[in-house]
KOLKOL-267474 format. One record per residue (C-alpha): residue in one letter; x, y, z. Coordinates in steps of 0.5 Angstrom, whole numbers, plus 500, padded with zeros to 3 digits. Layout:
N
AXYZ ...
REM end
This chain:
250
X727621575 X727629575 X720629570 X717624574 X718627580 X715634577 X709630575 X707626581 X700626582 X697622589 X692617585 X687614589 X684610583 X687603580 X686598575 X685591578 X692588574 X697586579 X705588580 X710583578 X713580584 X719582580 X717589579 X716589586 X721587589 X726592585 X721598588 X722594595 X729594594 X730602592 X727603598 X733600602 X738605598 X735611602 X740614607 X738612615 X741614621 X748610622 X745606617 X741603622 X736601618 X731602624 X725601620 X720596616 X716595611 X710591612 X707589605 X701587605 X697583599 X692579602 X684582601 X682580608 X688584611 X687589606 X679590608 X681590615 X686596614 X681600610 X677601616 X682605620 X685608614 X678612614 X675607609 X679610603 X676605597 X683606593 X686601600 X682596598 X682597590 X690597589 X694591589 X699592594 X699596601 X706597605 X706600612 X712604613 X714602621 X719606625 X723599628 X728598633 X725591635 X730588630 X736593632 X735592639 X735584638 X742584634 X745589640 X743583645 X744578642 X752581640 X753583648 X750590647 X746593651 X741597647 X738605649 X734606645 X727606649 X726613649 X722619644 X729620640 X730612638 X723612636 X723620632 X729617629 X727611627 X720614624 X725619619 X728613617 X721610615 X719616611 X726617607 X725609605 X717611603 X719616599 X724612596 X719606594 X713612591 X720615587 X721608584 X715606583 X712611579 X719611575 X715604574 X709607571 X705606578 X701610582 X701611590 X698615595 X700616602 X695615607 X696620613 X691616617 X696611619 X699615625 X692617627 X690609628 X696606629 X693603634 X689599631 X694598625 X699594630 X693590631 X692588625 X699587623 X702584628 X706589630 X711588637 X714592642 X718598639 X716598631 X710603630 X707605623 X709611621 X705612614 X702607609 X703608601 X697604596 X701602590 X698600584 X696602577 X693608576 X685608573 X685616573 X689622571 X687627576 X691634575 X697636578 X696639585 X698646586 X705648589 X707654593 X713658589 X719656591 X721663594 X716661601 X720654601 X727656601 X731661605 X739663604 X743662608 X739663614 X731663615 X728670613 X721670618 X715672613 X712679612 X705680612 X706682605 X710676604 X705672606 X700675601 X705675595 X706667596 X699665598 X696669592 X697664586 X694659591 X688663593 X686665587 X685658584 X678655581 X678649586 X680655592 X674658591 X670653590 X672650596 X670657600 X663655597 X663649599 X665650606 X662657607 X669660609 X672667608 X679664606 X682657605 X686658611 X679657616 X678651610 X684648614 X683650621 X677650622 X674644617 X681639615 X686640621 X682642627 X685644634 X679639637 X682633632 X690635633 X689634640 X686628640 X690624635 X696627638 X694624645 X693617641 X699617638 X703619645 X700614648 X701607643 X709611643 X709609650 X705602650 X709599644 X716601648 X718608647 X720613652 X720609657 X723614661 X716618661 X712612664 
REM end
């Protein structure tokens, strides 16, 4: 598990060939092993198969083609929905229409997500994460039929892969760990640990291309923009209140 961890690569090309349900199902059910608050499981997983389903998500998924091409889509939710239900149906009176309940339940989303891209590509499969769910989760709970308290929190495409792209470059372990207690980052720190990185072929070239003096202005002012952040976090804010949470807020 250890090599196939080392040598994750985020696929974004697949082979039409589909995944055995048996095979699936056991990726699935990795998924459910992973750690969860209380073990509450306050979290699903929408798998979706269907090419009509598939094509109206790839819109709100920015119109990535690999959402169309792999065989099989599963959106990660963070869901009280079924929690909370068990609580009233067992004389309980669940409090979780609040900010935690919802934050919680999204850490449990994305431990389970990283459970299933582990085992399936111990099964020789590809995935990539798409970062667009949070953005449209809106739409996304349209199109899935999501009800009170379950939001999308990230959504893997899982397929056999039609490409071997490289290896994505990593910071040093160094700028990621600290021991004991975190130790802040000198200038020079962060020259030595962002050296390897800024030095590479695909940086310069994408400094040509985006006619940037350093990467960090590819990154704040072209990928990840205040403007962009702002409104999308607007956005999520809002669905986080529509679909039950933070009721406290209203």
């Amino acid at each position: 598990m250890i090599k196939t961890i080392h040598n994750h690569r985020s696929i974004r090309k697949y082979k039409s060939d589909l995944i055995d349900d048996t095979v699936l199902k056991g990726i699935l059910e990795a998924g459910t092993r992973a750690s969860t608050t209380g073990n509450m499981q306050v979290y699903s997983m929408v798998v979706t198969t269907d090419h009509n389903l598939k094509q109206k998500l790839w819109e709100p998924h920015f119109k990535q083609d690999m959402v169309k091409q792999a065989p099989v889509i599963i959106t990660f939710c963070a869901d009280f929905n079924r929690f909370n239900k068990w609580c009233e149906q067992r004389n309980a009176v669940p409090g979780y229409d609040n900010f935690l309940s919802f934050f919680t339940a999204a850490i449990d989303a994305l431990l389970v997500a990283q459970n299933v891209a582990l085992a399936a590509e111990d099964q020789g499969l590809g995935i990539c994460y798409l970062g667009t769910t949070t953005y449209m989760a809106n739409t996304i709970i349209d199109i899935l039929n999501l009800p009170e308290f379950v939001i999308p929190i990230t959504t893997l495409v899982l397929g056999y892969p039609d490409e071997t792209p490289p290896l994505t470059d990593r910071l040093p372990l160094e700028a990621v760990l600290h021991n004991e207690v975190y130790k802040n980052y000198l200038p020079e720190d962060i020259d030595r640990l962002y050296a390897e990185k800024e030095a590479l072929q695909e940086t310069l070239d994408l400094l040509e291309e985006n006619k940037k003096e350093t990467l960090a202005q590819v990154f704040t002012d072209n990928r990840y923009t205040r403007k962009d952040n702002e409104f999308f976090s607007e956005k999520l804010l809002d669905v986080i209140r529509k679909q039950g949470f933070m009721k406290d807020d209203l």
